[in-house]
N, C-alpha and C positions, 0 to 999 in steps of 0.2 A: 426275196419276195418284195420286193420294191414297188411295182407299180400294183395297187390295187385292184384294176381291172382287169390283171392277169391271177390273182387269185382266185379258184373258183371252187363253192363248196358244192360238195354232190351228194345226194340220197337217194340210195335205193334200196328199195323192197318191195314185195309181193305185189301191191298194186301200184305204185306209183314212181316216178323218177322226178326230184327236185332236183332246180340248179339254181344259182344263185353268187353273188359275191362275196369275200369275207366283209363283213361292216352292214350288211346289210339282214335286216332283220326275218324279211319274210322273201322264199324264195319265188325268184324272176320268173321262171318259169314251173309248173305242172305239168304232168302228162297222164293220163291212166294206162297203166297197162294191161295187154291183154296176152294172154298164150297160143303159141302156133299150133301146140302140139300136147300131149297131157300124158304122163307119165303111166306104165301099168300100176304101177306100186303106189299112185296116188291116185284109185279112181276113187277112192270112197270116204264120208267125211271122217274126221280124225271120232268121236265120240262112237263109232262102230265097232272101231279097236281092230279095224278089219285093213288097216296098212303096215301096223307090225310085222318086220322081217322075221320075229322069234314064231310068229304063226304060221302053219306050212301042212300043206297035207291034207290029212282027214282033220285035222283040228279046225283048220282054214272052212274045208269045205259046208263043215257043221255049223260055222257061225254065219257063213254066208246062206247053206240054207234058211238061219232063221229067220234072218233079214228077210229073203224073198217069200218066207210062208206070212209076213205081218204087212196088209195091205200099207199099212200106214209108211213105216220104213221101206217098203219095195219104191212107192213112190217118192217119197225122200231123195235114195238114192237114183230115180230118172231125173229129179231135178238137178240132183249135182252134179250127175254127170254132161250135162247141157248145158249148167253154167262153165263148168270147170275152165274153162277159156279168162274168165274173166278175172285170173291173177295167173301171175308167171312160175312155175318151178325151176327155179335155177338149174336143175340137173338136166331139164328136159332143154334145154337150148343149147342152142350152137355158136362158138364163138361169134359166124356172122351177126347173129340175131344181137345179139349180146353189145357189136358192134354198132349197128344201125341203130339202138336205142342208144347211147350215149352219145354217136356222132348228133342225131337229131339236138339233143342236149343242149350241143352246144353249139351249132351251127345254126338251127332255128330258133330253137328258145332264147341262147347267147348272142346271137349273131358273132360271134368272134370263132377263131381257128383253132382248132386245139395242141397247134403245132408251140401255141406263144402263152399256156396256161399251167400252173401247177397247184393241183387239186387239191384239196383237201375232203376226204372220203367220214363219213360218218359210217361208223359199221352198226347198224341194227343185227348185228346176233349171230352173222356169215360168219360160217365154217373157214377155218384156215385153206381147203382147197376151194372154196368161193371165193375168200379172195385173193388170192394167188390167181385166180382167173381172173377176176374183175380186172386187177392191176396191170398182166401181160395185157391186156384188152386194149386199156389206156395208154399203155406205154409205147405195147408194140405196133398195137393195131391204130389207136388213134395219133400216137406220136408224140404226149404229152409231156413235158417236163421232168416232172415229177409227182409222185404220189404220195399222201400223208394219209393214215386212218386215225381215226379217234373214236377211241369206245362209245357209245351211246349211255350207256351206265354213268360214267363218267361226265361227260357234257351234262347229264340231266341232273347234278350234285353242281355241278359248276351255275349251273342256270339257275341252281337259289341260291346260290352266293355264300356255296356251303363246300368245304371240302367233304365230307362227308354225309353218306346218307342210303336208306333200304329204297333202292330200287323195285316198285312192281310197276311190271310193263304189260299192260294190256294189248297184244297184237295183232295183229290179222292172223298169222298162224301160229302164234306160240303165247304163253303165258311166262315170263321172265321173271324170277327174285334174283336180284346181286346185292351185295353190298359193298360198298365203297367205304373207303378208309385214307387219308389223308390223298386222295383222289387215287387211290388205287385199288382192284377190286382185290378183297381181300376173302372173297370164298366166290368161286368161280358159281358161272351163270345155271341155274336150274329151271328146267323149261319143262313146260305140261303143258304137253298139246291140245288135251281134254280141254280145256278151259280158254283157248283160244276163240277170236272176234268169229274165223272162221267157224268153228265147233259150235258157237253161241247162234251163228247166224241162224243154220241148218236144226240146230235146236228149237228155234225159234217157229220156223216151218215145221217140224214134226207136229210140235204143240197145237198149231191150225190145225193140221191135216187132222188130229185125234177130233177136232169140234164137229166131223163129218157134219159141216153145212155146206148146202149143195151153193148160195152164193159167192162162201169163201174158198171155195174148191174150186167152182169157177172162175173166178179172181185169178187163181194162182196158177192158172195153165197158159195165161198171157205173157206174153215176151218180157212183160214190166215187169214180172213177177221176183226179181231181183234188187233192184229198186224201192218197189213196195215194201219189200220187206225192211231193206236198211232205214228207210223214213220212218218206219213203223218202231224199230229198235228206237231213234232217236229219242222215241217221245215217253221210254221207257222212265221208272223213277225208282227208288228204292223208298221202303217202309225203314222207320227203326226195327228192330229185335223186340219180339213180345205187341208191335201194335196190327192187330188182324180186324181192320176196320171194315164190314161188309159193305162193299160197292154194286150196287146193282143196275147201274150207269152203262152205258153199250158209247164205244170208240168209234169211230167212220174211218176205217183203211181209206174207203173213195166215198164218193157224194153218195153210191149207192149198196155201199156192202159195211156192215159193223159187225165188231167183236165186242165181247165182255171188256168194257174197261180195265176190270181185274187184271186182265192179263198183263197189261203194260207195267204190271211191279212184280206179278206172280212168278213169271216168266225167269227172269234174271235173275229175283231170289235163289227159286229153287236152283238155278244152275250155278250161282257164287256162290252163295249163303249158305246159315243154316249151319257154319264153321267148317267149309269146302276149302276156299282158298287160305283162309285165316290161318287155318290150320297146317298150312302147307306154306304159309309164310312166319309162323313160328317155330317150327321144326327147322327152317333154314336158321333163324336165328338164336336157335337153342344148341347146333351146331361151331356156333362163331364165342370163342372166347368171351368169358363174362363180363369183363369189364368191355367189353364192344357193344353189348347188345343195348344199352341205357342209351347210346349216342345213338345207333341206328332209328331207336321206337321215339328219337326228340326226331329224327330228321327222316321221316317217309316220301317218298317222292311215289305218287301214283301216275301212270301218263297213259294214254292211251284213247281211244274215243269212249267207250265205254265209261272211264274213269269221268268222265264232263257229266254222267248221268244224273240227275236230282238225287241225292241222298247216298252214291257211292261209297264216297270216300267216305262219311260219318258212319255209314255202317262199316266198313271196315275196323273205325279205329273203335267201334262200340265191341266190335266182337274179341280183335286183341287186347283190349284192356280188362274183358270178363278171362281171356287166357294168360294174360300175367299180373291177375288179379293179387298175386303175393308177391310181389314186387317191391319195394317201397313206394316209387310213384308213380301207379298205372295211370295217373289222372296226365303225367306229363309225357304219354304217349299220343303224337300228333302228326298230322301230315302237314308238308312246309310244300309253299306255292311255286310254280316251275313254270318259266317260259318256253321251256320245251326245247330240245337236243340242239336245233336246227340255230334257235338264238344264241344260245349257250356257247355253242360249237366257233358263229358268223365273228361274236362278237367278243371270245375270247381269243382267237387267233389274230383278227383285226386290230386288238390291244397291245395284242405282242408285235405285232407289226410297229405299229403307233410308237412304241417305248421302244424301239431299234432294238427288240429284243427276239431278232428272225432269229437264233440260233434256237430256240426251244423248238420251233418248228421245223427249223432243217434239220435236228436232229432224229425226227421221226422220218422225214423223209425217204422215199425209196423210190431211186432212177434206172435207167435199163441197164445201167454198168454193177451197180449194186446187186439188181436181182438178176443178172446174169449169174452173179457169183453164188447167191444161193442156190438159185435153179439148181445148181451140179448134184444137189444131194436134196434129199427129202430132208431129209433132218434141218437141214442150213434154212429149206422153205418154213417149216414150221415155229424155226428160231426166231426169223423174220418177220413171222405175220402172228407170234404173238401176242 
């Protein structure tokens, strides 16, 4: 990896595709992504519980009648199903597809050919047969070099200048705790869909629709209505624990439609708080040997959009410190600041570059003569892409 403008970092998931250089801090190009096509298994939001393979049957049919007998949820679920375009499921594409979004990548976003580049892949959370597809994609289909992944867990413990530290990853469709350990995850990734950006959004929308006001109903049957809502989320904030200040203040969705102020804290509370996720992030590290969990709760990494919220992350560390309150020192349970994967990722491969120190990189590497080799066996694939 010699010439720098042949190293190229990529990111992808649910809604977007980054590209970019290694050394470089913020990626070159954006794109949003949308879906051709929408899965059966994924017509409904994940807080319905109604995409679970273990539901099936009359069990299925009972919870989805209950959805359609609650005007509020019937409607919910027409709205999602009319956005559902507006992020991709990997299972539901086809390699073309798959293709034509990274060629764009890198032929419009990059300007350059992907015949003369070798990638460095950031993995947000893909399944070992996602990427074993992404990779044939890049290798076979677009012709690249070679391929490198890097955890995302990982990068985001790197990017505070920390080998180690508790991953919580706030997603568009998953909710993420890992923990790292001398940069390696040392209790693998636990994901709760429930509690995803996704899950949050459409939450968000239920909660309108309950206010049955005929201006915000009609608001919400407009094309913006997607939109609206994600701005609406921005301006979100969180309370401490214990402060239930009465607001009787009214918010402006537009110049001519308001909601209860309240909502913009009530909202989020009730769907994180209240010891939801806390709880579910001490349980992971009630799991990890003792002497680990002291270094995880000094080095918290929150990321996500959500996490940028006013008051997030301090309520976080208010509600783990009231749950490892017999600790010796709850008080030095803290979240440490992160420039985010994408930096972490650019500008720690770029270093290894710098210090002629390519061989940590090529040793992650993976070319079409390599993964020929594993291809032969499922086992070999999964050796490979862990």
């Amino acid at each position: 990896m010699k010439q720098s403008s042949s190293n190229v970092l990529l990111g992808l998931d649910d809604r977007f595709i980054r590209t970019g250089f290694l050394g470089d801090v913020f990626p070159i190009y954006i794109e949003r992504l949308t879906a051709a096509r929408v899965d059966h298994h994924d017509s409904f939001p994940p807080h319905f519980e109604l995409n679970d393979h273990s539901t099936g049957g009359e069990q299925f049919e009972i919870l989805l009648n209950g959805v359609k007998d609650n005007k509020v949820l019937k409607k919910v679920l027409q709205y999602y199903q009319q956005d559902r375009n507006r992020w991709l499921s990997f299972n539901g594409m086809t390699d073309l597809e798959l293709k034509s979004i990274l060629s764009r990548a890198f032929k419009k976003g990059l300007c350059i050919s992907p015949n003369d580049t070798k990638v460095v892949v950031i993995d947000h959370g893909f399944s070992v047969n996602e990427r074993v597809r992404i990779t044939k994609v890049l290798l076979k289909g677009l012709g690249v070099k070679s391929v490198s992944w890097y955890r995302e867990s990982i990068l985001l413990s790197l990017s505070t200048t920390s080998r180690n530290s508790l991953s919580v990853q706030l997603k568009w469709n998953s909710f993420i705790v890992t923990s790292v350990f001398d940069l390696r995850e040392v209790q693998s990734n636990e994901v709760f869909n429930e509690f995803s950006g996704l899950s949050f959004h459409y939450f968000v929308l239920e909660k309108l629709l309950e206010m049955n006001d005929h201006d915000v109903n009609e608001l919400l049957t407009s094309k913006s209505r997607f939109n609206i809502i994600e701005k609406f989320i921005s301006t979100f904030y969180v309370r401490p624990e214990g402060e239930n200040t009465t607001d009787t203040g009214l918010f402006a969705l537009t110049d001519s439609v308001t909601v209860p102020n309240r909502l913009r804290c009530e909202i989020v509370e009730k769907m994180y708080f209240g010891y939801k996720i806390t709880r579910l992030i001490s349980d992971h590290l009630k799991r990890l040997p003792i002497d680990l969990r002291s270094v995880m709760l000094k080095n918290i990494v929150i990321s996500g959009e959500l996490s940028f919220l006013p008051g997030f992350k301090a309520r976080v560390l208010q509600e783990l410190r009231v749950l490892f309150e017999n600790t010796k020192k709850a008080d030095d349970i803290k979240c440490v600041n992160s420039v985010g994967s994408w930096a972490g990722c650019s500008l720690y491969c770029n270093l290894l570059t710098k210090l002629q120190l390519a061989e940590f990189i090529s040793e992650n590497e993976i070319t079409d003569s390599t993964l020929r080799k594993a291809s032969q066996t499922r086992t070999a694939d999964i050796a490979l892409f862990s």
